[in-house]
Each structure stands twice: as structure tokens, then as C-alpha cells.
N, C-alpha and C positions, 0 to 999 in steps of 0.2 A: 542498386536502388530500385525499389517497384517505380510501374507506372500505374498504379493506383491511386484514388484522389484522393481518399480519407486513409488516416489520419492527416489532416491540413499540415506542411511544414508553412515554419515561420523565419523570418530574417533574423529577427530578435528575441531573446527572450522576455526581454521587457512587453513585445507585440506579441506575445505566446500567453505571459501572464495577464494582457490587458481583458483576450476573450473572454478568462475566468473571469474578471469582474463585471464586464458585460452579462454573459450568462446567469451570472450568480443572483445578477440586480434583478434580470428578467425572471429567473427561478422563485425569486422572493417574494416579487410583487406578485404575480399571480398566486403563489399560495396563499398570499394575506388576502387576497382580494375573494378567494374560494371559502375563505371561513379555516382555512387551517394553521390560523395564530390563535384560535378558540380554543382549551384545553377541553373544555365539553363536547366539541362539537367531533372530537377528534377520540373522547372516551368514548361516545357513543359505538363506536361501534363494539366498541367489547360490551355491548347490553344489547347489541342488534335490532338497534332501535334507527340506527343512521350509520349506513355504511358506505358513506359518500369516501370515508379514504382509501377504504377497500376497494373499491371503483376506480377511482380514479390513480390508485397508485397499481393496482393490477393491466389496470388499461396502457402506463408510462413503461411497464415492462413489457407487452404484450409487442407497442410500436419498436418501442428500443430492438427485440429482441429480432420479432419479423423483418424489419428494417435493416438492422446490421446483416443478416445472413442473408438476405435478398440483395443488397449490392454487393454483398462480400460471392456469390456466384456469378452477378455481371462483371466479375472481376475491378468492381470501381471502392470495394473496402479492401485494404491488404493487414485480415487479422492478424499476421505476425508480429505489426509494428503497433496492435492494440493492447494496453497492457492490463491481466486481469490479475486481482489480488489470489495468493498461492492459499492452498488447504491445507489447514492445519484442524481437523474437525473436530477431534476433545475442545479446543479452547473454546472455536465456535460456535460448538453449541452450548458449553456455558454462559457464554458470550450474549446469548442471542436469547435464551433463558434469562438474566441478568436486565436484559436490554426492554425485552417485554415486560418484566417486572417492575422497571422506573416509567414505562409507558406509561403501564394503567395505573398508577401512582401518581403521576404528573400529572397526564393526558397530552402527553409533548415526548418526541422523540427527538435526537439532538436536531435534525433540521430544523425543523417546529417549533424549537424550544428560541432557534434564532430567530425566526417570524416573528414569535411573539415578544421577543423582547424586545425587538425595534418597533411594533408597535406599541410601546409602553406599557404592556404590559406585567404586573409585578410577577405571579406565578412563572412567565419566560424566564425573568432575572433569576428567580432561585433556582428552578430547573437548569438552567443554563450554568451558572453557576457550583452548582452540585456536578454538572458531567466536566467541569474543568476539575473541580477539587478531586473529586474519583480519579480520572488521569494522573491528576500529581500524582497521588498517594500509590496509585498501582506501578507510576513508572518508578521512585523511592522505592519502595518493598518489595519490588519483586526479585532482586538478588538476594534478600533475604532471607529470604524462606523456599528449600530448595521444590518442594512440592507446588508450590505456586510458580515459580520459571519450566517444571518441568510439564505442568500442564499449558503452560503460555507455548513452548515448543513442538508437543505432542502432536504428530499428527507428518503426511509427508514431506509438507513441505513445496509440494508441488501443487502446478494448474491441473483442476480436475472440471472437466466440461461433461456435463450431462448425457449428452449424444456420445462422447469416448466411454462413459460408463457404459450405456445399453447398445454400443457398437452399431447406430446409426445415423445419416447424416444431419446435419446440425438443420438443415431447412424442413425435410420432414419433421424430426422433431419439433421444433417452431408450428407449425400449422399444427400438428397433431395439439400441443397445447394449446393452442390458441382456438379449434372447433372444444377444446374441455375447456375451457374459460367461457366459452357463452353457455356454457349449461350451469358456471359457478355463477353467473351474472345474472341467469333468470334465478336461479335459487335463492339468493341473494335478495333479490326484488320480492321475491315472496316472503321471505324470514323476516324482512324490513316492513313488509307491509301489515304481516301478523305482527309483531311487536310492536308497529305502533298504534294498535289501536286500543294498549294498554299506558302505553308514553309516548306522548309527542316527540319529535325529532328537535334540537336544539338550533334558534332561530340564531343568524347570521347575526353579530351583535359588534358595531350598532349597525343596522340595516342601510346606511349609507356613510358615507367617508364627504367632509368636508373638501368643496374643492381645491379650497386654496393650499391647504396643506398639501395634496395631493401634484400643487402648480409648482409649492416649493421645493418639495422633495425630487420633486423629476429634475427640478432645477438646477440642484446642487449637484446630484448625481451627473449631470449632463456636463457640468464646468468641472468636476472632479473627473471627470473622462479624457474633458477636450485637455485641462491641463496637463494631466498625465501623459497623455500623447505627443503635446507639443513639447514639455519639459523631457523627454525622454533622452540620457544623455547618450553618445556617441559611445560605440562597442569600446569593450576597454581592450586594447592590446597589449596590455601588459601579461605576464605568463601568470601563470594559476598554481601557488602556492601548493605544495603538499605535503604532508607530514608522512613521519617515516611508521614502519609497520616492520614487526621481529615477523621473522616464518616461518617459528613457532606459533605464534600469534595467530598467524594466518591460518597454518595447521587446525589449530584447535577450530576457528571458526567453521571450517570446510566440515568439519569430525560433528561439529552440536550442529550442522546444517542449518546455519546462521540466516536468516533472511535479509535481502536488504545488500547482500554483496555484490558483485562483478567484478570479476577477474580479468583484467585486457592484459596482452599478451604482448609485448612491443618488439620482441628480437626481427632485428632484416631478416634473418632467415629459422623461421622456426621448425622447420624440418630439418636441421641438422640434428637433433633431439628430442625427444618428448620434454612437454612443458608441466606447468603444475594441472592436476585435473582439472576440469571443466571452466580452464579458461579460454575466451573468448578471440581467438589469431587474429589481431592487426599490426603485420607487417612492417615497419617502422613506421606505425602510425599511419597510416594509409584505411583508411574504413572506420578510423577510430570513433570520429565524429559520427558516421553514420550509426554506429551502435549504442554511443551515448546519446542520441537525442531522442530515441526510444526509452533511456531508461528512467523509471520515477524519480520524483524531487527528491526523495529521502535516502537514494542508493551510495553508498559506497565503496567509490571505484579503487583497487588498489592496481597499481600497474608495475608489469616489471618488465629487464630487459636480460640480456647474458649476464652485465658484472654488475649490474647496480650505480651505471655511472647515472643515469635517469633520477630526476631530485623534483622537477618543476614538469608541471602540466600546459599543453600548449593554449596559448591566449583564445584561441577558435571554443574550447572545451566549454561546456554549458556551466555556468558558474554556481547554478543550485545543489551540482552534487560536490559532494566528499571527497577529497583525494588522496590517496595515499600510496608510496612507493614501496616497496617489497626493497626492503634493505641487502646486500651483497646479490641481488635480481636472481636469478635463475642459480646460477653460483654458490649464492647464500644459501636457499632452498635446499641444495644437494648437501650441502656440506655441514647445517643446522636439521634439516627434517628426517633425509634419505639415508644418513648417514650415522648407525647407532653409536651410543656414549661407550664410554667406560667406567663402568658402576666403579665410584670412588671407596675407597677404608673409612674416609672419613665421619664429618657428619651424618646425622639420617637428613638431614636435608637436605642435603646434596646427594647423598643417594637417591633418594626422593623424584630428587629434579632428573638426575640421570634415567634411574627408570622410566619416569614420564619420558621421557624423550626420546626414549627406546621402543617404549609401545607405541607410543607416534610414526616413527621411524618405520615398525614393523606395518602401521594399518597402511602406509602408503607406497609401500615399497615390498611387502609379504614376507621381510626376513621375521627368522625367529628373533622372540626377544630376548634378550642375555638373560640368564639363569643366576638365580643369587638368592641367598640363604630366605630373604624379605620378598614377597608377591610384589609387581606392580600393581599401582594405588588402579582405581579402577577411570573412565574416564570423568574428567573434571569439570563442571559446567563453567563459562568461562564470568569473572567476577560482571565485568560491564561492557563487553562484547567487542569487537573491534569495527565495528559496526551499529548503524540502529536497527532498530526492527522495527519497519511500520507495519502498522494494521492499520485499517481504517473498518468503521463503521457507522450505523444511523441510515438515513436517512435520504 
């Protein structure tokens, strides 16, 4: 375990989920309150007329960033147990292309777009509504059409930090950008101040907030807190359901470097063998919890053991993730992945299957593949993954 203070551990998950709705409350209201539920006020600056989000959202990086790596050297952040989304850079910079495109469009990016619909605003509701139905539609279609999954994958796969690219340490780098952010910030001031004196900057609208509304809204919020808190029911001891997983299944996932997995490792003694690559050794469960409450809401876990006697997830296990057990556990693994077929006479289907299973067979374990009048097929992206793949983005 670090003795480091941040990442904050919690008792509960319910007390883990409650800060996001704190945070989130506080995050919302002051952007509403700064003028950024205004679609104008927020297009402005792509016409460099009002670069207040530029400011102020360069500024939330600049704290974020010197902040983290300056307690992360007094040893009071432990970045290990900080989780950053992995690089996949084709998609994201589509992504992010795609993303600026609904920007200056809207004039709301997805945070913004929530701002402004809770304050009644209609443009929030369509905008916001538009980045739900896009979602649907991209999470629908994207097995579909294999050149749209295989640009959603493209890319390592892995965390890439800026300071590991130009081989320097993360706090230098931090300052070095941060004295180049005050020469983007006087620049800034200038470009802002020549363009407006061809268009004024977009007034804060309406230029004061009713108090009452403002007495009830804090209102609700505050009883929607305190009840959550009090209503919060008693940890459930009961064990944690899991569903079964082929390992072949698993195979394929490890092979398209599937996002979104973790592998935990449960054999008492995992040095009597090597285990499946890059999973994660806890012991009969011993460390397990420590390693799942690091990992994100949307992971999941598949866990094995020697024979697959392992079915159910221990009741302590954070209940937001995925579970699933590696069917015949390490056993199954050898005897389904490591272990080639025998290309059948039969159907092509089944020779089909056989060959697949051979080139699997061969990428994890380096034998040749069996030889047979027919090629093996090449690899297969997998139909709906054995896993999710979060991305996040916005805002």
C-alpha cells in the first residue's frame, strides 16, 4: 500500500460516488455562474473576440498539472494509483477533429452542453442530446463496418506522458510550460483586445440570476446530498456474481489489445508456472482488492485460478466492475489456447475454427502453425468484445 495521501481511499463505494456528485454540483455551478452555459459566449473565441474559455480552461490545466507533479515529488501524490486514459492516437485525433467541429457548431462542448441545459436552456437540450444520439449510433455501427473499429483500436494502446516522450522529468516539463503559457496569455490579451474593437465581447446574459431560484436550487441539492448520505444502505456481503469467459475469448481479446481488461491472477502459488501474459499476481486473493480499487468504473476483470474451480467474486470486490472467470482457469488456458488443434477432413468450418485456433495457439506459445492445403484466415476482430472499451471525452 503507498503512504501517500491522494488518490483519497474510501470505505464505500457509495462514499466514493457521493464526492462525484459533490464535485460535479460545484464544477457546474461555477461554470454557469462564469457565463459558460452561453453558446456565444463560448463561440467567441473561435472569432477571438472573447477568449475567456481559453483562459480560464488553460489556466484549470496549468493548476491541475503543476499541482499534481509538485505533490507527486513531496511524495504526498502516488501517480501509480492515478489512472490516465491509454493512447490510441488515429482515433483521437479524429476524435478531437470531430469534437471541435460540433464545438463551433453548437458553441457547447459536452460539459457545456450540460450547463446549459440545466439552465434551461433549448440550444443545451439539442446539443446535448445530439452527443447522446452520436454515442448510440457509434456504439450500434461500429462492429459493422470493419474500417471504423479498426480506426477506434489503432493506435498503442498504452499511457503515453509527454515528459516520457522528450525523456524529461514531469516537473520540469510542467514549469517549462507553464513560463510558455504566460507568453500564450499576454498574446491572448492582445488578439482579444484587437478584435474587439471591431466586435464586442458577448455580455453575460442575463447579467444577474434570481435569488430565489438560486436559494432553491442549492436547496434541493443539499437534501438530495444529506439523503443520499443518510439512506446509504449497509455494504452488501453477499459474493459478486461472475459470468464465464472461453480462453479463446480471452485470447482474441489480449491479440486486438482490447481496452478496458484486467487480468488478476488467483492461483496460491503462481510460481509453480507461468500464467496468462500480463496478468496481474494476487495470491489467493490476497492484494486483489488493492488492485481493483485503482481500476476504472468500466473495467473488466476476468479472474482465474489452476482448474477453474473459482465461479463467484469475493463480497469486499468493488461492485462497479465486470466479472468474469476464465473457464477450466489456467488448465483450460493450456489445454484451449497453448495447445494446437487437429485441422479436421471435415467441414471448412471447422477447419476454419481449427486453424484459428492454431494461429492463436502459435502467437502465445511460438509453435508453428500446422500446415494444411487452406492458409490460416488472418486475425479476426472480435464481433462485440469480451469486454467494453471506454473512452472518454469533452470537456
Amino acid at each position: 500500500m503507498s503512504n501517500a495521501l491522494f488518490p483519497l481511499s474510501f470505505p464505500t463505494d457509495d462514499l466514493r460516488l457521493l464526492t462525484g456528485i459533490v464535485i460535479g454540483f460545484g464544477f457546474g455551478f461555477v461554470l454557469e455562474r462564469a457565463g459558460f452555459g452561453n453558446a456565444r459566449k463560448l463561440a467567441g473565441q473561435f472569432y477571438f473576440n472573447d477568449m475567456t474559455v481559453f483562459k480560464v480552461m488553460f489556466t484549470a490545466i496549468l493548476v491541475a498539472m503543476v499541482g499534481l507533479y509538485g505533490l507527486d515529488s513531496l511524495g504526498m501524490v502516488d501517480m501509480s494509483m492515478v489512472w490516465i486514459s491509454p493512447t490510441f492516437m488515429p482515433a483521437q485525433v479524429v476524435g478531437g477533429f470531430l469534437l471541435g467541429v460540433g464545438f463551433i457548431m453548437s458553441g457547447l462542448c459536452p460539459g457545456t452542453s450540460v450547463v446549459s441545459l440545466v439552465s434551461g436552456r433549448i440550444d443545451g437540450f439539442v446539443t446535448f442530446a445530439g452527443i447522446f444520439v452520436g454515442i448510440a449510433l457509434f456504439t450500434l455501427t461500429v462492429d459493422w463496418f470493419p474500417g471504423l473499429q479498426a480506426l477506434y483500436l489503432a493506435g498503442s494502446g498504452e499511457v503515453s506522458l509527454l515528459h516520457e516522450v522528450f525523456g524529461v522529468p514531469a516537473l520540469v516539463l510542467a514549469l517549462v510550460i507553464l513560463a510558455g503559457a504566460v507568453l500564450a496569455f499576454v498574446g491572448a490579451e492582445k488578439v482579444e483586445a484587437l478584435v474587439q474593437r471591431k466586435r464586442a465581447p458577448v455580455e453575460l446574459t442575463p447579467p444577474s440570476r434570481p435569488r430565489m431560484k438560486l436559494a432553491v436550487a442549492g436547496s434541493l441539492a443539499v437534501l438530495g446530498i444529506v439523503t443520499l448520505t443518510a439512506g446509504s444502505p449497509a455494504p452488501d456481503s453477499t459474493p459478486v456474481p461472475m459470468k464465464a469467459m472461453a480462453p479463446l475469448a480471452l485470447a482474441e481479446s489480449i491479440i486486438e489489445r482490447e481496452p478496458g481488461i484486467l487480468i488478476l491472477d488467483l492461483r496460491a502459488d503462481p510460481g509453480v508456472e507461468n500464467g496468462i501474459p500480463g496478468a496481474q499476481l494476487a495470491p489467493g486473493g490476497e492484494g486483489a482488492l488493492d488492485i481493483l480499487s485503482t481500476a476504472p468504473a468500466q473495467t473488466t476483470v476476468v479472474v482465474y485460478d489452476g482448474t477453474g474451480v473459482l465461479a463467484e467474486a469475493s463480497a469486499e470486490w468493488p461492485r462497479i466492475l465486470e466479472y468474469r472467470f476464465l473457464i477450466g482457469g489456467l488448465k483450460g488456458w493450456r489445454e484451449d489456447v497453448l495447445t494446437p488443434s487437429e485441422v479436421p477432413v471435415g467441414s471448412l468450418e471447422a477447419r476454419t475454427r481449427a486453424l484459428r485456433q492454431n494461429q492463436i495457439s502459435a502467437f502465445f506459445s511460438g509453435a508453428a502453425v500446422q500446415s494444411s492445403s487452406m492458409a490460416a484466415p488472418p486475425p479476426m476482430m472480435p464481433a462485440g468484445g469480451a469486454g467494453k472499451k471506454p473512452k472518454s471525452g469533452g470537456c
